[in-house]
N, CA, C and O of each residue as an XYZ file, in Angstrom:
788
protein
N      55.462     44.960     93.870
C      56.692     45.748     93.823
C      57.331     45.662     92.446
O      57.673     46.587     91.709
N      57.432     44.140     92.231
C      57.844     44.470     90.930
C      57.180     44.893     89.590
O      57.757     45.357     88.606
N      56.167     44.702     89.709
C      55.052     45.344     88.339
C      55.538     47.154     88.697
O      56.037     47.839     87.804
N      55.334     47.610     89.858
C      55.386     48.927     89.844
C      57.035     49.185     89.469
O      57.195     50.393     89.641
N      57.869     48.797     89.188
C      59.230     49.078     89.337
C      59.191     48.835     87.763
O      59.847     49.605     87.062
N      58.540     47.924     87.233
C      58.576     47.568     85.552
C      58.036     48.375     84.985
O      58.575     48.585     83.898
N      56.458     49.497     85.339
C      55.855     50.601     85.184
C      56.447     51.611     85.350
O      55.619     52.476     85.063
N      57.526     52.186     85.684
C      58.603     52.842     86.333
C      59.134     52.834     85.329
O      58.852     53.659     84.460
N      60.116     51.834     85.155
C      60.798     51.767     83.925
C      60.516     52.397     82.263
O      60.962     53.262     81.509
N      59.487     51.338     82.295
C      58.712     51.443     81.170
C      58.435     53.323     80.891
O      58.682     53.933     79.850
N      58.042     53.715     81.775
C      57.330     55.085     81.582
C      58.861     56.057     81.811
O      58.769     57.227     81.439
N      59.726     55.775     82.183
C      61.106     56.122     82.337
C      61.552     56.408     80.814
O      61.585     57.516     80.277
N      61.940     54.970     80.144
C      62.115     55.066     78.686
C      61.176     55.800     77.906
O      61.642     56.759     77.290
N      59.718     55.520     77.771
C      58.924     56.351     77.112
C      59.499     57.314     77.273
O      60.447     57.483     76.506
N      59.228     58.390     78.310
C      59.605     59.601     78.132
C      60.647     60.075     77.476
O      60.621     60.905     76.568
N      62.039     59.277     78.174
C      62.908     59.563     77.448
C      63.393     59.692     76.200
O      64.267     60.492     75.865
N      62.587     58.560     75.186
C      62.470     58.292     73.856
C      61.968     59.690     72.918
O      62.349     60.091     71.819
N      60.772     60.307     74.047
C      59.824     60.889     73.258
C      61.134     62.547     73.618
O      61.568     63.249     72.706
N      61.397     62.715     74.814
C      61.953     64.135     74.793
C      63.471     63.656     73.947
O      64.209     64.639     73.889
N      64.032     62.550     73.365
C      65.118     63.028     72.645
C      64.899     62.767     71.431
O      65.773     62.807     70.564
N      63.423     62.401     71.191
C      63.244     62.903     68.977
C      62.803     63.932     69.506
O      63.008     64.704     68.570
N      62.211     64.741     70.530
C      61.978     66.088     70.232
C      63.109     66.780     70.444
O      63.249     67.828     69.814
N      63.935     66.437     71.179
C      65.181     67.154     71.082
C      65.999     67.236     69.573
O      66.455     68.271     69.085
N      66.060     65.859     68.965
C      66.765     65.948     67.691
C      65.968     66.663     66.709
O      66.611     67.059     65.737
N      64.653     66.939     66.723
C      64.125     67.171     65.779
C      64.228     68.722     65.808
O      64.156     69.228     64.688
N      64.400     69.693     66.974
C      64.807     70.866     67.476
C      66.496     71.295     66.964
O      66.919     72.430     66.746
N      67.024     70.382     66.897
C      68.528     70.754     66.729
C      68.582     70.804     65.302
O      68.937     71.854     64.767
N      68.208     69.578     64.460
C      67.799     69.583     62.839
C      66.964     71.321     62.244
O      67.327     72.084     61.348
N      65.814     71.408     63.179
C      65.567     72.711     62.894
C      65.770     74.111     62.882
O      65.292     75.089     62.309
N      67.074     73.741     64.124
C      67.974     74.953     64.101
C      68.822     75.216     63.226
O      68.884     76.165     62.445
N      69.772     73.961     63.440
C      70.778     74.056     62.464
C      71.257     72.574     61.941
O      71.524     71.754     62.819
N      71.363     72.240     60.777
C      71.400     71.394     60.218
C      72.912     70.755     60.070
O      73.078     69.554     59.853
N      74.171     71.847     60.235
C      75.387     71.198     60.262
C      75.684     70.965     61.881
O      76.069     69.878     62.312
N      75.442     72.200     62.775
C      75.589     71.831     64.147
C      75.046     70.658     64.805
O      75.640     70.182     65.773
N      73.680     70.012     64.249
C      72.861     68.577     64.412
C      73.900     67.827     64.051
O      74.322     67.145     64.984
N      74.456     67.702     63.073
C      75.036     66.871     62.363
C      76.449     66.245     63.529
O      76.695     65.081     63.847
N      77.082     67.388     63.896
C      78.248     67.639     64.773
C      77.893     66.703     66.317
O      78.391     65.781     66.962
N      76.610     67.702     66.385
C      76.357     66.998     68.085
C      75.734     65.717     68.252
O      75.786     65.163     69.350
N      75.002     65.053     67.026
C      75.130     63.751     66.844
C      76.416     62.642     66.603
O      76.489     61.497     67.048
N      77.135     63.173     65.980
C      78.178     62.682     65.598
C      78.512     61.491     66.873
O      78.739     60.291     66.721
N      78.491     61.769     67.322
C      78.992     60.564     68.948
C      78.011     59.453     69.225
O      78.131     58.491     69.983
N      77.134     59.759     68.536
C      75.631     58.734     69.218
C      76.194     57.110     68.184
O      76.165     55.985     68.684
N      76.645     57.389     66.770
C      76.433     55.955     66.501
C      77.312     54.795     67.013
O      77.172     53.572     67.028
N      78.605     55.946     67.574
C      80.206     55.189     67.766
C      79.339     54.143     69.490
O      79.500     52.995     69.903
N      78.485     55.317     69.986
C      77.702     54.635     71.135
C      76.810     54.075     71.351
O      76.444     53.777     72.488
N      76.235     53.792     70.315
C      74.912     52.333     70.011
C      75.519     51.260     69.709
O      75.081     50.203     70.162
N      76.737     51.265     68.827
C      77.644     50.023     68.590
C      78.405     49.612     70.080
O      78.614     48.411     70.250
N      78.769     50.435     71.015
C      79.659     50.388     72.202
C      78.205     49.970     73.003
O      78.526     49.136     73.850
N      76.889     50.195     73.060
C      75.864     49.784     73.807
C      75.599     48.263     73.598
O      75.434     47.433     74.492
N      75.586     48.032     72.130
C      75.230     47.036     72.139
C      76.086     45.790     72.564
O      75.658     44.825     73.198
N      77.546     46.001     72.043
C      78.329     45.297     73.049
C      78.490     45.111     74.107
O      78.758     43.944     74.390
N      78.427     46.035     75.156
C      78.744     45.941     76.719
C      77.185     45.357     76.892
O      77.088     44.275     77.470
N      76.247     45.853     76.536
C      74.707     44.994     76.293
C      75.398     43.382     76.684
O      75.735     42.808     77.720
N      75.386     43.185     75.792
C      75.732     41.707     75.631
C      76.704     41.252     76.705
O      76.329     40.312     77.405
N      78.051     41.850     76.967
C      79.099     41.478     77.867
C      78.091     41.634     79.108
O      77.724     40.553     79.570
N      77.547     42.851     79.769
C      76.991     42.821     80.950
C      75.587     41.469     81.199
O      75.345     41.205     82.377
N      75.172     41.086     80.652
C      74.091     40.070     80.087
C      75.104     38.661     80.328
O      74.579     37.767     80.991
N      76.352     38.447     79.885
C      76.903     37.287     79.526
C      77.504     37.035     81.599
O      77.359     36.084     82.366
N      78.209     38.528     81.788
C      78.612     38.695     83.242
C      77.387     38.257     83.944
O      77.401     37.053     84.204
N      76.704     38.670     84.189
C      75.154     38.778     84.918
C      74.950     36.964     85.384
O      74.903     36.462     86.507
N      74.861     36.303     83.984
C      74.500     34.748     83.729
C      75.459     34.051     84.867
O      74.969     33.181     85.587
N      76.461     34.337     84.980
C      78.314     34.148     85.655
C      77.371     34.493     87.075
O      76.873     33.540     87.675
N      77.216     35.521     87.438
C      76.705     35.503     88.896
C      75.827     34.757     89.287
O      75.868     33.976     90.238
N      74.977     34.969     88.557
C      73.736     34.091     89.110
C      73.615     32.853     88.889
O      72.584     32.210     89.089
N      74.975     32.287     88.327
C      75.280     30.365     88.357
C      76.421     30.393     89.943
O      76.362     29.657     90.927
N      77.285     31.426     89.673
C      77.971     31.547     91.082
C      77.199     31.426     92.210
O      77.714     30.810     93.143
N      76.116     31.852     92.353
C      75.707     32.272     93.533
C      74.660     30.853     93.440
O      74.478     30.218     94.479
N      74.279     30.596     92.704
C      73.299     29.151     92.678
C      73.933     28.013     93.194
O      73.353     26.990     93.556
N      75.376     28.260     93.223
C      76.437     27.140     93.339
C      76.720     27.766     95.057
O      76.792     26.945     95.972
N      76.800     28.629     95.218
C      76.990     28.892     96.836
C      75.764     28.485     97.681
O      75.661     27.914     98.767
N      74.772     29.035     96.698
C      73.301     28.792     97.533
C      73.407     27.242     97.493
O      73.257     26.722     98.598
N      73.647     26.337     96.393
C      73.423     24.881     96.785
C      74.498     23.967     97.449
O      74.485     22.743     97.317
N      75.434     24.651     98.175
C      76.464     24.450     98.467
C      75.941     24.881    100.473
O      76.455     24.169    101.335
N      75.359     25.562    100.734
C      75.026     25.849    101.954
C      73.709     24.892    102.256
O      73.393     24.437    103.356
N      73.081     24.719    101.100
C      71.835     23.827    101.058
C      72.083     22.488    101.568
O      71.442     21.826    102.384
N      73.030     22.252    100.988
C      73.967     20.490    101.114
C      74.177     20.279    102.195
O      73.694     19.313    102.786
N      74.936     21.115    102.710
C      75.744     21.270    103.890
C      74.439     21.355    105.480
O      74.569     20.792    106.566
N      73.789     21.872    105.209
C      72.597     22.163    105.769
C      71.324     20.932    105.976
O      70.575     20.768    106.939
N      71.392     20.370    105.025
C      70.383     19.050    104.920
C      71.152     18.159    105.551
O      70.547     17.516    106.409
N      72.816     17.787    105.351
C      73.511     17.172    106.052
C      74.260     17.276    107.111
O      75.342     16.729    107.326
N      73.512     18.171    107.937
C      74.429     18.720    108.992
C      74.773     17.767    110.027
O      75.702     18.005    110.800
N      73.828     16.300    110.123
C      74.517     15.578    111.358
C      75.485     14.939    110.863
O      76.190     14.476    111.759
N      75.945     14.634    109.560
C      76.503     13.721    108.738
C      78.047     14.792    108.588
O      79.134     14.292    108.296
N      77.832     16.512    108.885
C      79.077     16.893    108.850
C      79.897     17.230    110.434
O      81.082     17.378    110.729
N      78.348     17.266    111.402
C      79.191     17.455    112.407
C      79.794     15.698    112.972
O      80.620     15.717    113.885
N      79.498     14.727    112.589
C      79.713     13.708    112.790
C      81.302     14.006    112.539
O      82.127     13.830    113.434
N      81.667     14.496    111.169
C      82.627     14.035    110.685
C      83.463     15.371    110.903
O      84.463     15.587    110.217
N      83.047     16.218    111.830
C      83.967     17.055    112.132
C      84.388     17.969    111.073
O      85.441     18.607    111.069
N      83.305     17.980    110.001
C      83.864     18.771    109.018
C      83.262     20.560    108.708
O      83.586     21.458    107.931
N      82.449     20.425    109.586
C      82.237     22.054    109.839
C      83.351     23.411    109.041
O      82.944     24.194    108.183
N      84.512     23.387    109.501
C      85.472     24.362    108.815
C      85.465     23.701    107.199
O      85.519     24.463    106.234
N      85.411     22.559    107.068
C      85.256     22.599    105.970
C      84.456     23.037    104.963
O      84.905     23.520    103.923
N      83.332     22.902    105.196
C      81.672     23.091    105.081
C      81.589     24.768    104.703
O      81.140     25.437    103.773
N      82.312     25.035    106.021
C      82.012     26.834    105.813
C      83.082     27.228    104.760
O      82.677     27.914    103.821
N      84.471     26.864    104.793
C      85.414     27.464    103.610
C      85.093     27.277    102.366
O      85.381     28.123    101.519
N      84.466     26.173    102.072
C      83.635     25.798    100.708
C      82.703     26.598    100.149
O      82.505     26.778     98.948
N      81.776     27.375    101.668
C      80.506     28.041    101.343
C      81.847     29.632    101.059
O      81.929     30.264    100.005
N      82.545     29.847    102.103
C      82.893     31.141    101.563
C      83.832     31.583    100.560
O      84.086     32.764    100.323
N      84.344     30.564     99.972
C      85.035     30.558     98.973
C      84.027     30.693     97.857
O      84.130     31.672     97.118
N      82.777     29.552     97.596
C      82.000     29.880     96.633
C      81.253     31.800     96.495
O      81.187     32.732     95.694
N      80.907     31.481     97.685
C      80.176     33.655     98.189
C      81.082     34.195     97.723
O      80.837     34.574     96.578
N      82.650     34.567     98.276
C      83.627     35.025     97.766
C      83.911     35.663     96.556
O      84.247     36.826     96.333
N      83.575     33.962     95.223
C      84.268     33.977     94.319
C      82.599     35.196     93.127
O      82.714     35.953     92.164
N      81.517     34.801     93.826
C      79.844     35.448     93.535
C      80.164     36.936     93.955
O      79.377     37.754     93.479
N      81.085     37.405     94.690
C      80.478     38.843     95.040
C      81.723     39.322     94.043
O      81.458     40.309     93.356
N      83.106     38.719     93.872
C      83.972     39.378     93.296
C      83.407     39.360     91.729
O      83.520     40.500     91.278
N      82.961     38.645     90.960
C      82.137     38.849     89.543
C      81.133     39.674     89.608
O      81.086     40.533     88.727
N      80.031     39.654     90.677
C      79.601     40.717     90.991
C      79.855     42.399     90.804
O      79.253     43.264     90.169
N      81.067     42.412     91.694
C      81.833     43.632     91.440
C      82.189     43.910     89.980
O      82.021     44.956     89.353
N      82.664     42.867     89.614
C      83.363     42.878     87.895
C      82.288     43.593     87.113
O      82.464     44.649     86.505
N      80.645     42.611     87.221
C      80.015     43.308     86.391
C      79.734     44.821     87.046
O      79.744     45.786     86.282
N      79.538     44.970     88.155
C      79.144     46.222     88.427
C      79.939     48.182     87.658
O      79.614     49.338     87.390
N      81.230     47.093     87.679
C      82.746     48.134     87.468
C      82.186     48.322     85.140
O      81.949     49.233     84.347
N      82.270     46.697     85.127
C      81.324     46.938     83.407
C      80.684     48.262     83.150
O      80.983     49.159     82.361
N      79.596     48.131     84.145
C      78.193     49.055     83.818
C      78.865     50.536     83.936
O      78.697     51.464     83.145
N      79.657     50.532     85.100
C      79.895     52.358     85.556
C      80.602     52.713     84.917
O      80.800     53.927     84.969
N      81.649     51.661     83.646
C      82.291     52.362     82.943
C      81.258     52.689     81.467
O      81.600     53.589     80.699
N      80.748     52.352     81.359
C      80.047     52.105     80.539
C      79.149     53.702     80.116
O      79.106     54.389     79.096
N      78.463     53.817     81.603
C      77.828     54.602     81.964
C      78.652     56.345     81.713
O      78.246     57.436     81.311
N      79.632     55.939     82.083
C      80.978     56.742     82.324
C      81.202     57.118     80.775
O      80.670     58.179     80.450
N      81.730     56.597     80.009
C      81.546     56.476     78.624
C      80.390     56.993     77.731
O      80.745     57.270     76.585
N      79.172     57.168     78.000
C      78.085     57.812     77.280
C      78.422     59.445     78.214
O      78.190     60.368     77.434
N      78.758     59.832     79.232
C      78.577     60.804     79.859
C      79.784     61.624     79.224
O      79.671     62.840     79.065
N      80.949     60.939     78.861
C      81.592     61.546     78.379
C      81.419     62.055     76.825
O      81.702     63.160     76.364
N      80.902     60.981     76.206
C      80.631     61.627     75.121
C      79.380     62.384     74.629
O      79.302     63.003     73.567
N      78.608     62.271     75.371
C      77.514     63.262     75.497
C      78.001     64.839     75.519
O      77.649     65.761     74.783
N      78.982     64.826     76.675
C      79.642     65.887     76.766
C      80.878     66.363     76.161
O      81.398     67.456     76.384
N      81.358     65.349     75.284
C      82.275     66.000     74.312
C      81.578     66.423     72.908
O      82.009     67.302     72.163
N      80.543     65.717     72.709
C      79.523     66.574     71.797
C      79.749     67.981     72.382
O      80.679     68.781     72.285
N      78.816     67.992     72.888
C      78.439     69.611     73.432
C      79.654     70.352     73.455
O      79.531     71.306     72.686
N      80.698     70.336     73.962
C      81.824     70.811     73.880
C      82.341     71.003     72.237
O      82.884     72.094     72.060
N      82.280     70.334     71.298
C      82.344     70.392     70.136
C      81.031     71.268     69.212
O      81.198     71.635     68.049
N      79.972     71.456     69.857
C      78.851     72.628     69.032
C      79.085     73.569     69.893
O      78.602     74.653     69.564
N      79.823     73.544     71.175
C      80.737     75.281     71.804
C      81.192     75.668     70.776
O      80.681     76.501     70.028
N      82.418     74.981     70.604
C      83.316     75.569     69.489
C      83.132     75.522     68.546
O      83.968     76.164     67.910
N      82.301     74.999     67.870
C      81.836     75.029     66.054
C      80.909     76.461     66.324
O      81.160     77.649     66.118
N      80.038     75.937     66.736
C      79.057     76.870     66.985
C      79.658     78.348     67.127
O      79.435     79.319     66.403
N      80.357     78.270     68.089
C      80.984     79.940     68.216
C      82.001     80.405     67.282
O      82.520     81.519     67.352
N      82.295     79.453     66.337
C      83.149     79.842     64.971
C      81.824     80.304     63.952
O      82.081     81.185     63.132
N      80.336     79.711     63.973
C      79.429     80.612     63.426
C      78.322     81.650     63.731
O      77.430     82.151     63.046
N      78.686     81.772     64.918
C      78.442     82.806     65.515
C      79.251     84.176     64.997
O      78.721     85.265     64.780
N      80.667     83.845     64.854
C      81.276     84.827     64.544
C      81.251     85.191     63.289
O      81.470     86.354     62.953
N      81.009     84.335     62.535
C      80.872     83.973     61.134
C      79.618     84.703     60.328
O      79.546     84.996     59.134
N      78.685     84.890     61.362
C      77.337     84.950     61.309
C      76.664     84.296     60.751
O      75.791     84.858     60.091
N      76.722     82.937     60.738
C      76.200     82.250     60.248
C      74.918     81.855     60.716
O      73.909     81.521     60.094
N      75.147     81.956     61.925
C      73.773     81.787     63.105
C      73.592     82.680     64.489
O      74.480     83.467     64.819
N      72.816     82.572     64.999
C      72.895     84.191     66.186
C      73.112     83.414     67.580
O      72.782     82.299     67.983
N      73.628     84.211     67.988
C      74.123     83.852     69.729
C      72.804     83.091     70.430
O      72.862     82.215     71.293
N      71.737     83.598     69.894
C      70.698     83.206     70.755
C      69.575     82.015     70.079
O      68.544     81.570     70.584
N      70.185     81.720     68.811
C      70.149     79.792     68.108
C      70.876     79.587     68.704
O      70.554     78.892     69.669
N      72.337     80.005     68.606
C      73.294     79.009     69.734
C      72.993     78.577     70.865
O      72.982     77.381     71.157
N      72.689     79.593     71.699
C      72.020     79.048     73.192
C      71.280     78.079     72.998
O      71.616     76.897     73.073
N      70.029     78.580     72.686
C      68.670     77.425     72.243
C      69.512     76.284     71.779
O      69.032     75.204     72.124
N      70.569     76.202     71.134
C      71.090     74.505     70.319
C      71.492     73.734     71.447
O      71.204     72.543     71.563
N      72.564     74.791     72.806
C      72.788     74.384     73.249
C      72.125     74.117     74.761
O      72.649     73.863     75.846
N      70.952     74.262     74.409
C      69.921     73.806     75.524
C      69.290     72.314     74.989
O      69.252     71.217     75.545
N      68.882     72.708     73.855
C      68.470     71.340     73.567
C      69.737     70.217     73.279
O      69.360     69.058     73.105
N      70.768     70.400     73.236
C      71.578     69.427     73.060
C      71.661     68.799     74.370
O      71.932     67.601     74.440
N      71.351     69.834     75.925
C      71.831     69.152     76.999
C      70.283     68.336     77.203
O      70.442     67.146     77.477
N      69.453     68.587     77.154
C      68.005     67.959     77.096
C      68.658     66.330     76.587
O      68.580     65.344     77.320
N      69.206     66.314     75.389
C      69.213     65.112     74.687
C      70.424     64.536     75.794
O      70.165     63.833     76.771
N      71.511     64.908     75.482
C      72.365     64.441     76.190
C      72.067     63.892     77.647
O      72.693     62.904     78.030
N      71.072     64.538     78.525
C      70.275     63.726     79.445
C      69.654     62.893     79.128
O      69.906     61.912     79.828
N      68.889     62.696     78.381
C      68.211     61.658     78.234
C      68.836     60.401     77.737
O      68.576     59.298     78.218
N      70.057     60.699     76.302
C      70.367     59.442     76.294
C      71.550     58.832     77.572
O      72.208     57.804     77.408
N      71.601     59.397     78.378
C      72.323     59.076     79.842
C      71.452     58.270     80.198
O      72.035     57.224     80.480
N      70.068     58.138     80.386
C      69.355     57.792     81.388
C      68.956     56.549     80.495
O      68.845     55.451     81.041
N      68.784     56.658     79.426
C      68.532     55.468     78.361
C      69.438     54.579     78.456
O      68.958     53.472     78.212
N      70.678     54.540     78.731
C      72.304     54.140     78.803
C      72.085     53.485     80.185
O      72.586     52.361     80.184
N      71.551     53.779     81.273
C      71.324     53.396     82.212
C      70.038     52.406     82.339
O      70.161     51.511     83.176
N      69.378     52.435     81.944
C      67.985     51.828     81.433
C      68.744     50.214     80.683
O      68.801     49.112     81.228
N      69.114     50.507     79.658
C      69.464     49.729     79.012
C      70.368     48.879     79.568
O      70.143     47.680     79.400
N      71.655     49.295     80.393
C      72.201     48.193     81.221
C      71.566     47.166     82.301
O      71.910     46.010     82.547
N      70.267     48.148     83.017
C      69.613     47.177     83.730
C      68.482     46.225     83.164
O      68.049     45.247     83.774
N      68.055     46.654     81.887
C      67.543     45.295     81.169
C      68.627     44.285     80.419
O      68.402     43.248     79.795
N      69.681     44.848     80.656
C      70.472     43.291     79.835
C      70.975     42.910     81.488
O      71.798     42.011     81.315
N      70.882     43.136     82.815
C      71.363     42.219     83.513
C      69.823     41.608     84.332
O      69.700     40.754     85.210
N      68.866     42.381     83.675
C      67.587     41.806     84.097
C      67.574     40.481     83.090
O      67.762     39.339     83.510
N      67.402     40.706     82.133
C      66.854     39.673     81.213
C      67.765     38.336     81.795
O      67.315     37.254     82.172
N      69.255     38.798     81.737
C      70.568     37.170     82.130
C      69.636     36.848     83.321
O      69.339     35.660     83.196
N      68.882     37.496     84.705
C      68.284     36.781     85.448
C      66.640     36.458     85.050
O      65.736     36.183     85.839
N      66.577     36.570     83.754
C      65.150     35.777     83.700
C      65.275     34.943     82.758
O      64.420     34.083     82.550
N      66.583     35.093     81.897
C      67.172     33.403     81.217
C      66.771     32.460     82.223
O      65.862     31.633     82.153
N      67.625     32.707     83.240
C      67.861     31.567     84.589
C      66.744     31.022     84.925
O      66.723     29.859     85.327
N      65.509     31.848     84.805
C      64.557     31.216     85.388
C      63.585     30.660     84.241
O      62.561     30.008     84.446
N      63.910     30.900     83.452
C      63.558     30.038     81.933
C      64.141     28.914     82.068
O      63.414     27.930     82.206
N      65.431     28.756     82.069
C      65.740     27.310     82.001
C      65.595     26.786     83.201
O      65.542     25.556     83.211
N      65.508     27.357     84.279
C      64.884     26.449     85.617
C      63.268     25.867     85.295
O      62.976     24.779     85.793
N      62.402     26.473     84.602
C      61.598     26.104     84.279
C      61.167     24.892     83.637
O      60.492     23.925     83.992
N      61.739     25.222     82.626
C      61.838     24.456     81.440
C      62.537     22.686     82.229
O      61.894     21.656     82.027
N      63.599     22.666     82.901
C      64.171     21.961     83.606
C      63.225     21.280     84.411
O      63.177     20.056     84.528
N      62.412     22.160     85.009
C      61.485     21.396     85.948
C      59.875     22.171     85.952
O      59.418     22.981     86.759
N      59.333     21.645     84.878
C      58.286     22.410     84.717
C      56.862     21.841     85.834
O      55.717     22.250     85.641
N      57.128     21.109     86.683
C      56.377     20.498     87.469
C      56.047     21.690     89.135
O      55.066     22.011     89.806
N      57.816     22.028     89.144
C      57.705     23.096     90.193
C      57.013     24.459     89.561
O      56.501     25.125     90.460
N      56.901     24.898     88.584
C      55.871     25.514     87.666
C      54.659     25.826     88.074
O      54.230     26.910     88.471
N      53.991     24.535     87.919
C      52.702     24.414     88.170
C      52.592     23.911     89.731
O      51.488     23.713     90.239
C-alpha cells in the first residue's frame, strides 16, 4: 500500500513538474511581459512554501510525540491494570489517557487548519495572477498589442499552470508532514537499533 501510494505521488509531481515548464515555457512564448505579470506571485509563494514547509514539519513532530505519550500512557496503565484496579484508580487512569488523546487531536487540528490555509493561499494567488493578465492583457488587446485569441491561449495556459502549482502546494505539504513522521522513526531506530533487526 504504501510503495503504491509513494508511486502515486511520485508520478503525481512528475507530471506536474513537467506540464508547468511546459506551461511557462508557452506563456514566455506568447508573451513575454504578460509571463512576466502571471508569474509575478510564484516567488512571494516558494518563500511562503518553504516556511509553512518547515512550520507544518515542526507541528507534525508535536503530534506524533503527543500521541506517543497517549499511546504510552494507555500502555502503562494496561500492563498495570491489577495494580490500578487494586488501587481504585481507574478514573484516574482514563482522565490521564483522555486528556493526553485530547491534547494529540487538538494539535492535530492546529496542523491540519496550517495546511488548508496554506493551501488556501496558493489558490488565491494563483488566481489573482490570472485576474491580473485579465486586465493587463485586455489593456493590450485594446492596444493591439496582442490578439484576443493569444489572450485566450495565455489564458488557458496560465490556468494549466495555476493547477498544477495547486497540486504541487498540496504535494509538498504532505511530504513535510510525512518526512516529521519518518524523523520519528529514525530516532526510534537509532535509539534502539536491536528492535531493527
Amino acid at each position: 500500500v504504501y510503495k503504491r501510494q509513494v508511486t502515486t505521488q511520485a508520478v503525481s509531481v512528475l507530471r506536474a513538474i513537467v506540464m508547468s515548464t511546459g506551461s511557462t515555457i508557452m506563456l514566455f512564448s506568447t508573451s513575454t511581459t504578460l509571463a512576466l505579470v502571471s508569474l509575478g506571485t510564484l516567488p512571494p509563494l516558494f518563500l511562503a512554501a518553504r516556511q509553512v514547509g518547515q512550520t507544518l514539519k515542526e507541528k507534525q513532530n508535536e503530534v506524533q510525540t503527543l500521541h506517543s505519550k497517549a499511546t504510552s500512557i494507555a500502555e502503562e496503565s494496561l500492563n498495570g491494570i491489577q495494580t490500578v484496579v487494586q488501587f481504585g484508580a481507574e478514573s484516574h487512569e482514563l482522565n490521564r489517557y483522555s486528556q493526553a488523546a485530547t491534547h494529540a487531536h487538538e494539535r492535530a487540528i492546529s496542523t491540519g487548519k496550517t495546511q488548508a490555509l496554506f493551501d488556501g493561499a496558493v489558490h488565491v494567488g494563483a488566481n489573482g495572477a490570472i485576474l491580473c493578465v485579465l486586465g493587463y492583457g485586455g489593456s493590450m488587446v485594446v492596444a493591439g498589442t496582442i490578439t484576443a485569441g493569444d489572450l485566450t491561449g495565455f489564458l488557458m495556459y496560465s490556468l494549466l499552470l495555476a493547477g498544477n502549482i495547486s497540486s504541487l502546494s498540496g504535494t509538498y505539504s504532505e511530504i513535510m508532514k510525512a518526512s516529521a513522521a519518518a524523523d520519528r522513526v529514525f530516532i526510534k531506530a537509532d535509539a534502539n537499533p536491536e528492535e531493527v533487526n
